[in-house]
C-alpha positions, 0 to 999 in steps of 0.5 A: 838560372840553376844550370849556370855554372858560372854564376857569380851570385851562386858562387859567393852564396855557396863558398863565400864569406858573410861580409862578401855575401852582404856585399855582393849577393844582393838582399836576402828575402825570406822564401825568396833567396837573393835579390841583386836588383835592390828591391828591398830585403833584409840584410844576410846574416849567418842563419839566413846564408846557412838556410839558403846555402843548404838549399841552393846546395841541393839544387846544384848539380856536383858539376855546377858546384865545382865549377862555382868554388872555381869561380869564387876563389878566383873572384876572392883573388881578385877583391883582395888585389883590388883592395889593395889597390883601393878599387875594391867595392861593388860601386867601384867601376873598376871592380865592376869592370873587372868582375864582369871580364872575369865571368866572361873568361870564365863562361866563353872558356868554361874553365878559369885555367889559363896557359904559360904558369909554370907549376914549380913542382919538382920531382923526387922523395925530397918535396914529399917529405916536405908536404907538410912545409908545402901546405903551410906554404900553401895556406900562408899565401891566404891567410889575412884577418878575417879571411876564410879563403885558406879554410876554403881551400884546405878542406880538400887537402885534409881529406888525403890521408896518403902523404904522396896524395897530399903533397900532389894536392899541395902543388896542384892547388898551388898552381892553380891558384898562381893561374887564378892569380895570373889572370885577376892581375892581367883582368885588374890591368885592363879593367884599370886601363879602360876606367881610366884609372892610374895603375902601373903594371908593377902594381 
């Protein structure tokens, strides 16, 4: 449905990268959007998710938009840890596990904000002169071949022209990408736990 705001599907359609739309987002049916149920279709491709993007865009009120962005970062997060812990795939049980409780968090609480992650953010004139190394930072922390997750994120910070506002970005994004984080490591545990998988908590 359209007015789901925490629809997964919706969610890599709009933000996602063409091998996570191929992967996750079903077949592509000209006229027809996605279809997840494997009824036959013909493969994504960059004009057919562009097309289907702009659409679903429109259809999408601004609130459905912000909280699907929320939702694919977090998913993004979490492919990449479950990739490198080799249960990555959508016919991976863990994966599948996963991705399931993290849409449950996220429709139950209708947020994906979790308590207990400190910020880091430190006051003072000395972490607003150095908003510049915060983003860099910032971006570092996304950047893997052929990932399109840190331009995803850095669009909002280019639209702030103020250093301050910038720098407030930086650290707001920062910890909200730590919680995103937090919560796919504790999601990935659980998920590995109940399919029997050998994972230790350190990993």
């Amino acid at each position: 449905a359209l007015n789901n705001k925490w629809s997964l599907t919706h969610a890599i359609l709009l933000y996602g990268t063409i091998q996570h739309v191929q992967q996750y987002a079903g077949d592509y049916h000209q006229g027809g959007g996605n279809n997840t149920d494997g009824g036959g279709g013909g493969e994504w491709t960059h004009s057919t998710l562009e097309m289907e993007r702009r659409t679903l865009s429109k259809k999408l009120d601004a609130t459905t938009r912000s909280s699907t962005h929320k939702l694919y970062v977090a998913f993004a997060l979490l492919e990449k840890a479950a990739r490198a812990l080799e249960f990555h795939g959508i016919a991976n049980g863990t994966f599948r596990e996963a991705i399931s409780w993290l849409v449950k968090f996220a429709s139950v609480r209708d947020d994906l904000k979790i308590g207990g992650i400190s910020s880091g953010k430190k006051g003072g004139r000395h972490s607003l002169d150095n908003s510049c190394n915060n983003e860099g930072l910032f971006l570092s922390l996304f950047s893997s071949g052929g990932d399109e997750l840190e331009n995803l994120l850095s669009s909002t910070l280019m639209m702030k022209k103020s250093t301050s506002k910038k720098s407030s970005t930086v650290w707001n994004e920062l910890h909200r990408m730590k919680q995103y984080a937090s919560l796919g490591a504790a999601i990935l545990y659980v998920s590995a736990k109940r399919t029997g998988v050998g994972r230790t908590l350190a990993e």
